[in-house]
N, C-alpha and C positions, 0 to 999 in steps of 0.2 A: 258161039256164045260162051263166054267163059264164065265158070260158075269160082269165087273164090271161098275157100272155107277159113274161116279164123275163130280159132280158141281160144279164151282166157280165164284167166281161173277167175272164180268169183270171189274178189276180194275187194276190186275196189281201187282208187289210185289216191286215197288217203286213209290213215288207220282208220277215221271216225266211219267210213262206209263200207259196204259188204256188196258193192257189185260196183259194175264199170256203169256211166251213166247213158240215159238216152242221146244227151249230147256229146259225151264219147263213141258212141256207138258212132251215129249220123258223121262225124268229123271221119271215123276209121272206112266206114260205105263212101264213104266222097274220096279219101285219099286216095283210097285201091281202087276207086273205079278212074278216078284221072289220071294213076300208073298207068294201068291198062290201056287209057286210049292216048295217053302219050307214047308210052313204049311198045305197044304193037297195035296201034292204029284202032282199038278197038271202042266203038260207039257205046256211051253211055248207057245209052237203054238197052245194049245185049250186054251187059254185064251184070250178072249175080252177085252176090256178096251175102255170105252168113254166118252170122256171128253167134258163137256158144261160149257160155262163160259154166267152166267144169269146177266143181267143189272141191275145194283142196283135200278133201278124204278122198275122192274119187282120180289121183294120182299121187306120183312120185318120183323120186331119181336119186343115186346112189345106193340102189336096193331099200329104198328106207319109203314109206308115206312122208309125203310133200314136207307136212310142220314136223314132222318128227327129225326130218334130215338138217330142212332149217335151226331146231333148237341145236341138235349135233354142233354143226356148222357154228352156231351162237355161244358155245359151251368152249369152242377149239378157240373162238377168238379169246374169250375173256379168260385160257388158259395159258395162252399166246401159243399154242400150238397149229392154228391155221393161218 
């Protein structure tokens, strides 16, 4: 029975929203469960899928929290330094 776990930050896949949608959700449990039983033969219904959407205060990368790295990052372009 494979269990898969999926992450994503709570933001949203346009500015105007703050979380990924139910109908996002349902399209990502249907894709990763028909990987699954296309590429290792695994049946629908013994596949898990759960999905967490983590607060962008609650990570990070480049030593920095999430938005802080991103303004970084936004500060190098419009310096032309990145």
């Amino acid at each position: 029975m494979p269990i898969v776990n999926i992450q994503v930050t709570r933001e949203g896949s346009t500015p105007e929203r703050d979380s990924v949608t139910a109908e996002e959700k349902a399209a990502l449990i249907k894709g990763v469960s028909e990987l699954l039983r296309d590429v290792l033969n695994k049946p629908l219904e013994s596949t898990f899928v759960v999905i967490e959407e983590v607060d962008t205060d609650n990570w990070g990368w480049g030593g920095l929290p999430a938005l802080e790295y991103r303004r970084k990052l936004a500060a190098m372009k419009e310096t032309g330094e990145g």
